[in-house]
VMD Tcl script that builds the backbone (N, CA, C; Angstrom):
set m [mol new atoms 393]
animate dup $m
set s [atomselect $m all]
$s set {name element resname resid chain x y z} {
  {N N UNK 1 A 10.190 -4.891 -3.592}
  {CA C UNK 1 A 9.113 -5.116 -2.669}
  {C C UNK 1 A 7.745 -4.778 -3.279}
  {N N UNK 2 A 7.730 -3.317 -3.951}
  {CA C UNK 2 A 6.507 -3.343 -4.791}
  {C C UNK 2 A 5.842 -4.079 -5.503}
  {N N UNK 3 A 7.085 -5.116 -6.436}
  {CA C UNK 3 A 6.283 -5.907 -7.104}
  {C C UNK 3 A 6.596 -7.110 -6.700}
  {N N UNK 4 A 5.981 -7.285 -5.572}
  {CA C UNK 4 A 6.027 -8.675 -4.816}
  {C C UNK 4 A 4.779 -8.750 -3.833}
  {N N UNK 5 A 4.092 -8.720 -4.715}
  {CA C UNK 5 A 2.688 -8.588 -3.440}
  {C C UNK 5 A 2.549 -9.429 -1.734}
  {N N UNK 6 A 3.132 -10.919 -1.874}
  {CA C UNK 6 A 3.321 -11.426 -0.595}
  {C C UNK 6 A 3.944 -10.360 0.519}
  {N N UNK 7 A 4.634 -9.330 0.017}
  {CA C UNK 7 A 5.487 -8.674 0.829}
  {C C UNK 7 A 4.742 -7.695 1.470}
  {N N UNK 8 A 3.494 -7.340 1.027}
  {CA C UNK 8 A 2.721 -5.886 1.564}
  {C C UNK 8 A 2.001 -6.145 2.694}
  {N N UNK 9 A 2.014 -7.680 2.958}
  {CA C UNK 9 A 1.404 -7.955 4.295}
  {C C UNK 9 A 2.617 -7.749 5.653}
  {N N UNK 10 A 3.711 -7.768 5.536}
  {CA C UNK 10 A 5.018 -6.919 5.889}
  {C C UNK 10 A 4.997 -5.811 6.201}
  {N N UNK 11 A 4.853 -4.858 5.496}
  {CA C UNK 11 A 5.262 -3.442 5.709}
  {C C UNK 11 A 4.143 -2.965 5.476}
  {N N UNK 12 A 2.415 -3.065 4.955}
  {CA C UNK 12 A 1.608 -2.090 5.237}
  {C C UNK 12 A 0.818 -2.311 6.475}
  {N N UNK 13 A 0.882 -0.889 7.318}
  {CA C UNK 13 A 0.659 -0.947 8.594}
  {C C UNK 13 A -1.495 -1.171 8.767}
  {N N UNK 14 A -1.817 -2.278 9.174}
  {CA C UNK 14 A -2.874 -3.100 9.092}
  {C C UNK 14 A -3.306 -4.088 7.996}
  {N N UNK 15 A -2.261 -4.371 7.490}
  {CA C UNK 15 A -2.545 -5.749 6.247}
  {C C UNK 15 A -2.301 -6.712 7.384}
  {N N UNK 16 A -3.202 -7.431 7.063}
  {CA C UNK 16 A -2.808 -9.094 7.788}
  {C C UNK 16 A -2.361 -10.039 7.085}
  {N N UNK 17 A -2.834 -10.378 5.641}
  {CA C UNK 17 A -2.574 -11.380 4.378}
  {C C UNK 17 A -2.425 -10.861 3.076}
  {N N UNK 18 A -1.583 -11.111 2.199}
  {CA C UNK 18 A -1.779 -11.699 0.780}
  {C C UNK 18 A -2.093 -12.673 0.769}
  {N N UNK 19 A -3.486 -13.543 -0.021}
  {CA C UNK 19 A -3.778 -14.912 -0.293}
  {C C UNK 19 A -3.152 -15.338 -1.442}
  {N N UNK 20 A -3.976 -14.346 -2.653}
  {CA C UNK 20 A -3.255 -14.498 -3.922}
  {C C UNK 20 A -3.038 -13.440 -4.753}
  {N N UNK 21 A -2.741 -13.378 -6.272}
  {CA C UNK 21 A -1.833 -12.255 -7.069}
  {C C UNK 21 A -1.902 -12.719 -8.555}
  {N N UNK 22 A -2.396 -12.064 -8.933}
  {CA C UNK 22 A -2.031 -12.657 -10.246}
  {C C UNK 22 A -0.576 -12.291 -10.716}
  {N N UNK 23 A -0.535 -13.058 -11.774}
  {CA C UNK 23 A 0.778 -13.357 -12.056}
  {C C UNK 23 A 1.841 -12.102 -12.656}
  {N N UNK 24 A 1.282 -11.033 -13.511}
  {CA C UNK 24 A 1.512 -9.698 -13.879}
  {C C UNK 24 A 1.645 -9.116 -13.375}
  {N N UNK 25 A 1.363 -9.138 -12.004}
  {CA C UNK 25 A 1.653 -8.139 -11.093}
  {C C UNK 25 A 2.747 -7.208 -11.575}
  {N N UNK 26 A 2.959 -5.914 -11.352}
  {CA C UNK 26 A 2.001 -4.662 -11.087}
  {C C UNK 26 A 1.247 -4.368 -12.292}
  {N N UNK 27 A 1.241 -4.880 -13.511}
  {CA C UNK 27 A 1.147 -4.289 -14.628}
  {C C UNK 27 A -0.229 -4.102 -14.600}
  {N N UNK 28 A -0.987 -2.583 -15.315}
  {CA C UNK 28 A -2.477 -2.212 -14.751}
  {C C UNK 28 A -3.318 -3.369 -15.197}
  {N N UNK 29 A -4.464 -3.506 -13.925}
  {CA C UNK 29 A -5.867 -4.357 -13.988}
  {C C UNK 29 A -5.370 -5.134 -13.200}
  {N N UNK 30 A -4.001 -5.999 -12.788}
  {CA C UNK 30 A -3.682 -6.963 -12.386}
  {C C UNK 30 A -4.172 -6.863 -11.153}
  {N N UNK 31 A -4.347 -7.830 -9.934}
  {CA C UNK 31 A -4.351 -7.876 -8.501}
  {C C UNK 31 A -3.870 -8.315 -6.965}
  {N N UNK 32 A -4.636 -8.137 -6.810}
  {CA C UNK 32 A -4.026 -9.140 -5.413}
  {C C UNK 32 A -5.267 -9.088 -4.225}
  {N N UNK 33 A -5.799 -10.566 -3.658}
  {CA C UNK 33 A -6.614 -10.311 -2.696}
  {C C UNK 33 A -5.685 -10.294 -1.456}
  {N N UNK 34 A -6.459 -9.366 -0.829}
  {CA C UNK 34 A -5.605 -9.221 0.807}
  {C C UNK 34 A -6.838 -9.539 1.785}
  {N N UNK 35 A -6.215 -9.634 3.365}
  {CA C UNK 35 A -7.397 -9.079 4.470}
  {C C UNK 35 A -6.586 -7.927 5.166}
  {N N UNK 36 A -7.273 -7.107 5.810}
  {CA C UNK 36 A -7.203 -5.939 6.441}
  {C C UNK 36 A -7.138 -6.327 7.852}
  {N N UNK 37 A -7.199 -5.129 8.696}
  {CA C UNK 37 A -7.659 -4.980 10.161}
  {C C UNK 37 A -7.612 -6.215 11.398}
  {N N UNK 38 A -8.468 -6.277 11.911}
  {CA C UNK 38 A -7.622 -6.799 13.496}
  {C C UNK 38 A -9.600 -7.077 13.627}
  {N N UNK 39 A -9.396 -8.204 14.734}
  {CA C UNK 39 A -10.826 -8.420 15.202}
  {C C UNK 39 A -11.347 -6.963 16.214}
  {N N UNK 40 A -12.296 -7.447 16.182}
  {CA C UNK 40 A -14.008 -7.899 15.637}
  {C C UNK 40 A -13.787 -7.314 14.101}
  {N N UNK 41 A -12.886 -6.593 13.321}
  {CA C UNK 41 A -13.343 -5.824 12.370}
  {C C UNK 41 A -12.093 -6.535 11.240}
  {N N UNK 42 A -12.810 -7.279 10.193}
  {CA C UNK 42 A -11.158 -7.805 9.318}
  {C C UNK 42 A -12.190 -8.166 8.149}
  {N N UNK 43 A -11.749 -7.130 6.949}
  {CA C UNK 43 A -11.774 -7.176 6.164}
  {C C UNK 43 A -11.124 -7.557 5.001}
  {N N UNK 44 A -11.597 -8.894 3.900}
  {CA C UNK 44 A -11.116 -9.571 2.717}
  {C C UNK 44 A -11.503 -8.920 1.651}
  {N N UNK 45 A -10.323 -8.125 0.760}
  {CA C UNK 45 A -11.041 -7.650 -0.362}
  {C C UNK 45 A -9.615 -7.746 -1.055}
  {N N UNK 46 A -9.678 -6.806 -2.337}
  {CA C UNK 46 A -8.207 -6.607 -3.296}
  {C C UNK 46 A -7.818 -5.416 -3.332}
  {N N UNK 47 A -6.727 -5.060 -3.972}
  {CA C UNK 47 A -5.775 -4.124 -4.523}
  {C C UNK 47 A -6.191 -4.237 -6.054}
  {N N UNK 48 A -5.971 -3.623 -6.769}
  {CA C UNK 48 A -6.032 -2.888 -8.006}
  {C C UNK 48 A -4.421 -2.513 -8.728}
  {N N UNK 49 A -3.757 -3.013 -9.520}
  {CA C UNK 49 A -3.145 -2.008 -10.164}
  {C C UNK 49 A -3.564 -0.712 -11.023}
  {N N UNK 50 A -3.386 0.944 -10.897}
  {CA C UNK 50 A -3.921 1.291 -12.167}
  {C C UNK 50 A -3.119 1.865 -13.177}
  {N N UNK 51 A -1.828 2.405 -12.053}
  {CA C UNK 51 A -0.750 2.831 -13.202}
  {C C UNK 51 A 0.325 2.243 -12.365}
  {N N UNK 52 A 1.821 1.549 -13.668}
  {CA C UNK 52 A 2.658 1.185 -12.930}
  {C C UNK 52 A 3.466 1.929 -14.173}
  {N N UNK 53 A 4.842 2.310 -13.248}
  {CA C UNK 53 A 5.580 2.548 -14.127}
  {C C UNK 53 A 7.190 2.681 -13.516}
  {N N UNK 54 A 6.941 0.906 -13.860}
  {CA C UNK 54 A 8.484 0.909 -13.176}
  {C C UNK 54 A 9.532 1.509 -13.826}
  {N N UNK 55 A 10.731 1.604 -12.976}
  {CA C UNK 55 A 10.797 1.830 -11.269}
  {C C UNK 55 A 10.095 3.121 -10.419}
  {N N UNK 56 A 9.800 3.801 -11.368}
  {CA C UNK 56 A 9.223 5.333 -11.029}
  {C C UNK 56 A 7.697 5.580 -9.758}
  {N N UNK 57 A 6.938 4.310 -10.533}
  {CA C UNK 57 A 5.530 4.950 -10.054}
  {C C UNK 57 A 4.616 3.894 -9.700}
  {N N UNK 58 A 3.729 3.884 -8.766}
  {CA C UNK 58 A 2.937 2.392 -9.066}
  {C C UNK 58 A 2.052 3.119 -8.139}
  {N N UNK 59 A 0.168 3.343 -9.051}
  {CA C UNK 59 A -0.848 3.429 -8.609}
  {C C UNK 59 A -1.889 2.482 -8.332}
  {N N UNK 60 A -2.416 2.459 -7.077}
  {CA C UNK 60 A -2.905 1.407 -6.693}
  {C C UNK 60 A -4.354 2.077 -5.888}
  {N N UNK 61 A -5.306 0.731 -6.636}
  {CA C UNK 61 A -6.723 1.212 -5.947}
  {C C UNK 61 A -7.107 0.127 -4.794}
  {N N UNK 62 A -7.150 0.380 -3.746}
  {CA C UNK 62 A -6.718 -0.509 -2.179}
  {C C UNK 62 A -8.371 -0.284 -1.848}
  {N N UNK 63 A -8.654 -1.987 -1.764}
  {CA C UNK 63 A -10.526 -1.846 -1.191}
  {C C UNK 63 A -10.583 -2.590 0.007}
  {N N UNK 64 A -10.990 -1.601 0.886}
  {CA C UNK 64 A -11.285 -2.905 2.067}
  {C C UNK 64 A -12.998 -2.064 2.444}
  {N N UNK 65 A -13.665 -3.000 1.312}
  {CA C UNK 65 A -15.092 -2.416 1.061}
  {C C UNK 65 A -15.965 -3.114 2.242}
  {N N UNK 66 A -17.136 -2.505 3.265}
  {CA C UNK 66 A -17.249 -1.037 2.936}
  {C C UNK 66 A -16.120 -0.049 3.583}
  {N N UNK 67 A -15.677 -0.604 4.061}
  {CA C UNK 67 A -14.646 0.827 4.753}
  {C C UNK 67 A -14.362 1.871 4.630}
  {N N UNK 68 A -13.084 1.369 3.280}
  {CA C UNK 68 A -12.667 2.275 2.378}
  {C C UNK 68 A -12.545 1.515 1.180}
  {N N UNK 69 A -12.312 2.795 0.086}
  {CA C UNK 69 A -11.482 2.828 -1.040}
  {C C UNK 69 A -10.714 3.699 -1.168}
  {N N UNK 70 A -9.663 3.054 -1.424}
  {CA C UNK 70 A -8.570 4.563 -1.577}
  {C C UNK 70 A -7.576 4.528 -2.772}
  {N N UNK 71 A -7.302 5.636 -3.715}
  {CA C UNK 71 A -6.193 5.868 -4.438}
  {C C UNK 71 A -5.063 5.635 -3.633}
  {N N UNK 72 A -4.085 4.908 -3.933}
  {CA C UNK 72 A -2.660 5.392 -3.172}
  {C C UNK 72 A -1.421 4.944 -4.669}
  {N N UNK 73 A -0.780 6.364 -4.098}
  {CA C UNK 73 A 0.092 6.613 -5.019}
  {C C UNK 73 A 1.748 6.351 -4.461}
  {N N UNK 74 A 2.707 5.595 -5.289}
  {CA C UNK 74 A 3.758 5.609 -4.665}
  {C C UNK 74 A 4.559 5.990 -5.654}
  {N N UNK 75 A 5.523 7.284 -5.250}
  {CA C UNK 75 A 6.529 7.710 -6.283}
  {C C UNK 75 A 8.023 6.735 -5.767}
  {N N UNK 76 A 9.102 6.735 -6.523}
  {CA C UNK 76 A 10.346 6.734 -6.372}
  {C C UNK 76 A 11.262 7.269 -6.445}
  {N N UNK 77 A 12.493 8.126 -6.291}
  {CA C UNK 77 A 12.982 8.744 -6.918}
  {C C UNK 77 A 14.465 8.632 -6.091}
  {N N UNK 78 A 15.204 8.292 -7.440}
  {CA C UNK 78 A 16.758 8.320 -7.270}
  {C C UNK 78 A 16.901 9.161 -6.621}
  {N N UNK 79 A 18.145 8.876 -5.255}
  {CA C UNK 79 A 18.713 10.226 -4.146}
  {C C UNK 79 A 19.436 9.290 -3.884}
  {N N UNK 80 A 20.823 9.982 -3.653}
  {CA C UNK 80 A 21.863 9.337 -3.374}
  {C C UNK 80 A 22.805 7.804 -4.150}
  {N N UNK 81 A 22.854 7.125 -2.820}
  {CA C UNK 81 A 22.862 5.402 -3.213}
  {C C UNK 81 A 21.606 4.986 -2.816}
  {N N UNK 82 A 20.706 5.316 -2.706}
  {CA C UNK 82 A 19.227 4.980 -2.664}
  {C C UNK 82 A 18.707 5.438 -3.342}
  {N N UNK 83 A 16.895 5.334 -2.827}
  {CA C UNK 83 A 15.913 5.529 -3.175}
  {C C UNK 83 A 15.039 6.430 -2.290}
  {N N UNK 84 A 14.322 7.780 -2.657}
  {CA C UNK 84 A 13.117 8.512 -1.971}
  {C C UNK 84 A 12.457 7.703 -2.377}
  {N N UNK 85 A 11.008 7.355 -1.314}
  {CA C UNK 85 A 9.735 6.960 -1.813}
  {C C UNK 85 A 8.949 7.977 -0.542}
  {N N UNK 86 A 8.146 8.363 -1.682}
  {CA C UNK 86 A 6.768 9.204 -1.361}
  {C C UNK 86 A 5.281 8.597 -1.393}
  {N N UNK 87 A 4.427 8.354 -0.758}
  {CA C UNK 87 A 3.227 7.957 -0.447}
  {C C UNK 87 A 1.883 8.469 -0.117}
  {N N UNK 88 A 0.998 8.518 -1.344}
  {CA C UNK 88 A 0.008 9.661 -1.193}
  {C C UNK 88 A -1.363 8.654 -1.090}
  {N N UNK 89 A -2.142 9.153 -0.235}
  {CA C UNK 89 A -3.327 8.338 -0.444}
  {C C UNK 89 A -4.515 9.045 -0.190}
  {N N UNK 90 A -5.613 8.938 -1.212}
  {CA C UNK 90 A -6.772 9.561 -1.237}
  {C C UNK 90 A -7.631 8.891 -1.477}
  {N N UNK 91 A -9.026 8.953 -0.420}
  {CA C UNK 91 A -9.662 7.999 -0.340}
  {C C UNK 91 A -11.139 8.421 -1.558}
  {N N UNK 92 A -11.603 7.352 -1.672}
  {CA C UNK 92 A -11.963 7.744 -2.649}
  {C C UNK 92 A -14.101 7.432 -2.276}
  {N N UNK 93 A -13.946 5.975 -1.482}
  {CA C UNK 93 A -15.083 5.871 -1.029}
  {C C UNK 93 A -15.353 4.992 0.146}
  {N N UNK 94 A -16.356 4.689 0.635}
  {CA C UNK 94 A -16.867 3.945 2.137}
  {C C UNK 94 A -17.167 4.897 3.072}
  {N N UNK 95 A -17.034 4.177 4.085}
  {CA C UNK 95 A -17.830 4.844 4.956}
  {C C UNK 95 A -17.067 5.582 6.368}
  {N N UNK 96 A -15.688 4.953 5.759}
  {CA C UNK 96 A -14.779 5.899 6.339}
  {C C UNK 96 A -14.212 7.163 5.884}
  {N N UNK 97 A -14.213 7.080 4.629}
  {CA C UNK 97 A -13.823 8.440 3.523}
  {C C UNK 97 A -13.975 9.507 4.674}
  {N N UNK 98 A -14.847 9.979 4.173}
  {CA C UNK 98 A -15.313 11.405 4.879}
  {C C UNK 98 A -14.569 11.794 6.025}
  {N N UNK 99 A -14.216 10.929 6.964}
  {CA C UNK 99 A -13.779 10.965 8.184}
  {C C UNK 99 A -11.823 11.119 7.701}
  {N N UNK 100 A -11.363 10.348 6.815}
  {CA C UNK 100 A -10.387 10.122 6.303}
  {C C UNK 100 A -9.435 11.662 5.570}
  {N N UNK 101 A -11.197 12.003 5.184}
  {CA C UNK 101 A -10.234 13.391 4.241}
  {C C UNK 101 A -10.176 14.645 5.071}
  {N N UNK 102 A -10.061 14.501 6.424}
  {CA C UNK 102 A -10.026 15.794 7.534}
  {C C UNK 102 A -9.507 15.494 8.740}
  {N N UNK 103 A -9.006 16.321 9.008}
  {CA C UNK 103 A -8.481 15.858 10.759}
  {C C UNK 103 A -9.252 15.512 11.269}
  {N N UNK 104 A -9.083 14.913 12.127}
  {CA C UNK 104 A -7.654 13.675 12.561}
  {C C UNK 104 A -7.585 12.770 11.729}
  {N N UNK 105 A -8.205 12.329 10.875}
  {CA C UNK 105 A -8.545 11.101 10.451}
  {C C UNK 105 A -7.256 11.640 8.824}
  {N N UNK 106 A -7.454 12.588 8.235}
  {CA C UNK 106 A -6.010 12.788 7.257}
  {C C UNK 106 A -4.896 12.365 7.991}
  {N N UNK 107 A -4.631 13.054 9.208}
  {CA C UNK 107 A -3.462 12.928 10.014}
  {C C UNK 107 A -2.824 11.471 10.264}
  {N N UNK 108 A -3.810 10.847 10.746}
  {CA C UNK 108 A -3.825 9.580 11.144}
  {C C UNK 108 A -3.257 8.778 9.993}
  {N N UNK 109 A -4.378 8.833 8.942}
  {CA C UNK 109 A -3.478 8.013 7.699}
  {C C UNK 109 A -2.014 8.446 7.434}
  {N N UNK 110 A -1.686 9.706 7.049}
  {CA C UNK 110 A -0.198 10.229 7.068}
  {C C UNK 110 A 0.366 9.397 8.433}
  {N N UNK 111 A -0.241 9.135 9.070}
  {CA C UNK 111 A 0.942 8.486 10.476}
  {C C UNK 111 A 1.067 7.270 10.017}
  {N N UNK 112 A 0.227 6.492 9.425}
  {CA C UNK 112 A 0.405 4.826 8.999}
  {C C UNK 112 A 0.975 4.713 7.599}
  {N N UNK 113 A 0.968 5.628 6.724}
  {CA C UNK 113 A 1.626 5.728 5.412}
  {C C UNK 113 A 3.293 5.660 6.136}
  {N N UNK 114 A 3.497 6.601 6.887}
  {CA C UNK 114 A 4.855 6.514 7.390}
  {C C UNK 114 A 5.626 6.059 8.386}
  {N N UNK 115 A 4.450 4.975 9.060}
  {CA C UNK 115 A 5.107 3.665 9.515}
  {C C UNK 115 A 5.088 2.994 8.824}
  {N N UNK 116 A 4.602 2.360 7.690}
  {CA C UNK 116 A 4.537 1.691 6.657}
  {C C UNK 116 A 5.848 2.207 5.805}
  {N N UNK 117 A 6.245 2.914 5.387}
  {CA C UNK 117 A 7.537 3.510 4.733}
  {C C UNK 117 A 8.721 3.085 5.371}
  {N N UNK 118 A 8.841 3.353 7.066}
  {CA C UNK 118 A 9.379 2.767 7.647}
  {C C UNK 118 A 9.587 1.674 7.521}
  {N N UNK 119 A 8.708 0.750 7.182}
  {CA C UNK 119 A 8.876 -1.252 7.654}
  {C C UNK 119 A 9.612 -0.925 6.006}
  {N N UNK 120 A 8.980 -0.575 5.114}
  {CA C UNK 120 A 9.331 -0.869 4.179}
  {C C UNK 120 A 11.048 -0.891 4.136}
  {N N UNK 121 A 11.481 -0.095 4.354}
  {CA C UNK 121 A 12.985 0.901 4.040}
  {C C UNK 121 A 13.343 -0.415 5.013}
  {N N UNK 122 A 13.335 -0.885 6.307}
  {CA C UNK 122 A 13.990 -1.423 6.836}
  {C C UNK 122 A 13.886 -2.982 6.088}
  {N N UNK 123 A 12.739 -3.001 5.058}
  {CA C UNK 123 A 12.707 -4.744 4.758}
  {C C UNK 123 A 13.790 -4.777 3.510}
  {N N UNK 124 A 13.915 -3.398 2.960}
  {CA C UNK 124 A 14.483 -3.653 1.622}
  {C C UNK 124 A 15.986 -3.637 2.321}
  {N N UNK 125 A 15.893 -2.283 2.819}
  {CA C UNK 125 A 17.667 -2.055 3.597}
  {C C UNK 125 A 18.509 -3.718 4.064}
  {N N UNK 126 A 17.209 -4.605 4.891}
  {CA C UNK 126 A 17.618 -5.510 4.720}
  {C C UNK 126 A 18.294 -6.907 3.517}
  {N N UNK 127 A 17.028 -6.883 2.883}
  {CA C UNK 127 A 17.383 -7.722 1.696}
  {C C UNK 127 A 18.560 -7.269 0.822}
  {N N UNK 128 A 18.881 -5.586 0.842}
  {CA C UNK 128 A 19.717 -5.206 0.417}
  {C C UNK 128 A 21.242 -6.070 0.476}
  {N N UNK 129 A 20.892 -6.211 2.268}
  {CA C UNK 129 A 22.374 -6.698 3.060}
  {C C UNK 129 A 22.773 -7.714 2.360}
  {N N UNK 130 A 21.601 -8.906 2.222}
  {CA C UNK 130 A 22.086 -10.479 2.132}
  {C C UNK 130 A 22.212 -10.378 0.915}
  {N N UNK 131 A 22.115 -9.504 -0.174}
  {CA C UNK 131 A 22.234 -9.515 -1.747}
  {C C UNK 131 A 23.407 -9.315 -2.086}
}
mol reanalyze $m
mol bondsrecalc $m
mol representation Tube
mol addrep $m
């Protein structure tokens, strides 16, 4: 799912689109334009690869400028017959930042990182099935 950018409009909680991707995807510099958010407020911007390191790791710089910018980090890690994935995100700039790096507004993101984890686990759990 990570390295399938069409898929993040799926499972990240306020993506509306992937348009396009370059073709390298995840490998660093590569991209992907997305839109964000919900009316009156919908923002068109990109993703960033900056570190990938499959299957382990894939850092990503997520712009939905001015809003935000944010680091987000996704680990992996063998457990079980699965997979842990961990999801860190630190914003980095706009005009939401500030608001982002303190309660409520930390909190809040931790709540959409892990509905987003959620869709995820259930899209792969799925594809898992039909494989």
């Amino acid at each position: 799912m990570l390295s399938a950018p069409p898929t993040y409009a799926l499972w990240v909680v306020g993506s509306r689109s992937v348009e396009t991707h370059d073709d390298g995807w995840p490998a660093p510099g590569s991209r992907f334009e997305h839109t964000q958010g919900s009316w009156p407020v919908i923002v068109h911007d990109e993703t960033e690869s900056a570190v990938s390191d499959p299957p382990r790791r894939l850092e990503l710089i997520v712009k939905a400028r001015p809003v935000l910018v944010a680091r987000v980090v996704v680990d992996l890690q063998p457990s079980g017959t699965g997979t842990r994935i961990a999801m860190e995100e630190e914003p980095m700039s706009g005009f939401l930042a500030p608001f982002v790096r303190v309660p409520p507004g930390s909190l809040l993101t931790q709540l959409r990182n892990r509905l987003s984890l959620r869709r995820l686990s259930r899209i792969s759990e799925a594809v898992a099935a039909v494989t």
